[in-house]
C-alpha positions in Angstrom: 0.0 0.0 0.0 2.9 2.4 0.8 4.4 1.7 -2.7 1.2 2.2 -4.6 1.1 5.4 -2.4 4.5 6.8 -3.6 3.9 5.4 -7.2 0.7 7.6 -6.9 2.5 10.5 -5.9 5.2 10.2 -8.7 2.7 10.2 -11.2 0.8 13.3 -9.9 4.5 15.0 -9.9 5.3 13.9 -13.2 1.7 15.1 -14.6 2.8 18.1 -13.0 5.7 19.1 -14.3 4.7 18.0 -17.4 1.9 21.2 -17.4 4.6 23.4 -15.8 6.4 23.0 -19.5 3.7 23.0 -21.7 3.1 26.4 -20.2 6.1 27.1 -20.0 6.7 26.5 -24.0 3.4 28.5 -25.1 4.8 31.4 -23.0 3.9 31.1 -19.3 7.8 32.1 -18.6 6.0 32.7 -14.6 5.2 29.0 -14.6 9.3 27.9 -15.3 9.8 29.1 -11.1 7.8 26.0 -10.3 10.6 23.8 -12.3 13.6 25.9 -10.6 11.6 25.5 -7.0 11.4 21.5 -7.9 15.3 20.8 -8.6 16.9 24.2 -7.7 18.7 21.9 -4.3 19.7 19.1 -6.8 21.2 20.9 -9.4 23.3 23.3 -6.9 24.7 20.0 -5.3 26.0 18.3 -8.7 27.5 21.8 -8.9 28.8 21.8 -5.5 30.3 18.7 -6.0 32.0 19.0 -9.2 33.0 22.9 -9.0 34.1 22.9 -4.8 33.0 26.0 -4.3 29.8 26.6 -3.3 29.8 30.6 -4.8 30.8 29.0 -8.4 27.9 26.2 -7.7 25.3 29.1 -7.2 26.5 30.8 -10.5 26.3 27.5 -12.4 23.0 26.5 -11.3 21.3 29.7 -11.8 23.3 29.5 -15.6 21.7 26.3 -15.7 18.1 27.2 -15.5 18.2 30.1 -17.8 19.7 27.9 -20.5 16.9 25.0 -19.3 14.3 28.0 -20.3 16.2 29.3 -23.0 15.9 25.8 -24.3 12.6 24.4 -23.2 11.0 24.5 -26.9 13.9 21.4 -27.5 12.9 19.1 -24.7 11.1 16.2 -25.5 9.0 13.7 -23.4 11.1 10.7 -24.2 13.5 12.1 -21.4 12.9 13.6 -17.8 13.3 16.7 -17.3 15.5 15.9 -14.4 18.2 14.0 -16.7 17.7 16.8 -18.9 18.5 19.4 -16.5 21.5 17.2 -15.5 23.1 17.2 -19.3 23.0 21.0 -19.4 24.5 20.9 -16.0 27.4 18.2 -17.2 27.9 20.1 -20.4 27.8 23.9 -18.0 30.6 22.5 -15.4 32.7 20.5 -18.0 33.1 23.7 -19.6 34.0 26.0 -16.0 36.2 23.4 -15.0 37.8 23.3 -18.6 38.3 27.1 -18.1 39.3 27.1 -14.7 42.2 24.4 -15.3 42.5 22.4 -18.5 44.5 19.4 -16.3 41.8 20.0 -13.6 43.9 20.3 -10.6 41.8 22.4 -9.3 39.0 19.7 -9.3 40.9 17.8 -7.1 41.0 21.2 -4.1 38.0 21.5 -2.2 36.7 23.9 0.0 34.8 23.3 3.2 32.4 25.0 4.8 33.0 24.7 9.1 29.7 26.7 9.7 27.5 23.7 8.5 28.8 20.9 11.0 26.2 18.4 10.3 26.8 18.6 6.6 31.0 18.7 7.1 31.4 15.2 7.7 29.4 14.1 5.0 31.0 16.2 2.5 34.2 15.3 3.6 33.7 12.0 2.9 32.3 13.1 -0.5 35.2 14.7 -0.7 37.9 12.4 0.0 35.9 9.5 -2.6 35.9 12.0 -4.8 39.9 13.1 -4.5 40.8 9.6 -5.8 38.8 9.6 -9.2 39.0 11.4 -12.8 36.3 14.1 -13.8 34.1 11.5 -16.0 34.2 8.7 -12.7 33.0 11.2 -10.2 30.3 12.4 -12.8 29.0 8.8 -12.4 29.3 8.3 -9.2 27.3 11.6 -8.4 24.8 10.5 -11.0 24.5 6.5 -9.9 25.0 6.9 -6.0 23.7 10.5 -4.9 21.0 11.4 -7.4 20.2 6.9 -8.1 19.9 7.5 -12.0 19.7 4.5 -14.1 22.6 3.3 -16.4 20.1 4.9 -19.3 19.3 8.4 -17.9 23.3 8.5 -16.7 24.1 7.6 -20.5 21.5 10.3 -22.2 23.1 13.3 -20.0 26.8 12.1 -20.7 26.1 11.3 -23.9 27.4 7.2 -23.4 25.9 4.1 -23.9 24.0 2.4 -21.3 26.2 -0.4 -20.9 29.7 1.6 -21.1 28.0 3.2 -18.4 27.6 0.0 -16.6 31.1 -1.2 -17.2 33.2 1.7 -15.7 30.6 2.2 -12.7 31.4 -1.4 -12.0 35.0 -0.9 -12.5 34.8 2.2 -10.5 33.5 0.2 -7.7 36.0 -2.0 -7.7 38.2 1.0 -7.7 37.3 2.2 -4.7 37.3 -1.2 -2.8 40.5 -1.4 -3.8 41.7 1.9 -2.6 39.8 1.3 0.8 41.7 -2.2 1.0 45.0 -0.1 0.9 44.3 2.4 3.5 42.9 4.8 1.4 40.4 7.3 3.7 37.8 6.5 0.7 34.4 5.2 2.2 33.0 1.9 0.8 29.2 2.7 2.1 29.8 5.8 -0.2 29.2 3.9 -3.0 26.2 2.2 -3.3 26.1 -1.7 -3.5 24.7 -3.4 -6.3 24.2 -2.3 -10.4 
């Protein structure tokens, strides 16, 4: 019954947004605030976690929704607008951090923010997993573990196929067994079990 509850709930959410962008798309630019409202917090994290710096993460998600509406007449149903959101925010921070440092040191610096205590320990473990792994691994981790995208929706917003996808999340796990086997401050229950 709970299931069928939440399944109920998706649906009326999906219906939802759905409206929201045909309004949207015949000129209701009011009604796109109900789409930023929806996945303003998600959007900022990928950010967050990719830039490490939460000032460049609020830039690049508020860039993000005004290309989202600049754009909105090109989405089409056959993908969320969630994984949609998420390719213009792959394409938006591939490009900063391309600017910012073309060998992406500077991906690899993080900032943390010792006013939010209950959130430093978490993203310090975010952190240090993420330390230990290229740009296009910690783009599927983000998008497998935090946000639980399917192999599909992960492939559509980096432009992969579904079962490359699959094959370097898997050998990303093993990656980061591997490094927790030698000592490595990388957290296994970071990564979520299972394909």
């Amino acid at each position: 019954m709970n299931e069928s509850h939440s399944l109920d709930e998706k649906l009326d959410l999906d219906m939802e947004i759905k409206s929201v962008i045909e309004k949207v798309q015949t000129g209701d630019m009011q009604a796109y605030t109900l789409i930023i409202k929806r996945f303003q917090r998600q959007i900022f994290l990928y950010c967050y976690y990719l830039l490490k710096s939460q000032e460049e993460a609020e830039d690049a998600a508020q860039d993000i929704f005004i290309k989202g509406l600049e754009r909105i007449d090109h989405f089409s149903q056959p993908v969320s607008l969630s994984a949609w959101l998420y390719k213009i925010a792959h394409n938006h921070c591939l490009d900063l951090i391309k600017k910012r440092n073309k060998n992406y040191q500077s991906l690899l610096e993080y900032k943390v923010n010792r006013e939010q205590e209950k959130e430093h320990s978490y993203t310090e473990v975010i952190h240090d997993l993420l330390d230990h792994l290229n740009v296009e691994e910690q783009q599927i981790l983000l998008l497998r573990s935090l946000e639980e995208y399917s192999y599909d929706e992960i492939a559509s917003i980096m432009d992969l196929k579904p079962t490359t996808v699959r094959k370097k999340y898997e050998r990303l796990r093993k990656k980061l067994i591997q490094q927790k086997e030698k000592g490595g401050k990388v957290h296994e229950q970071s990564v979520r079990a299972g394909g």
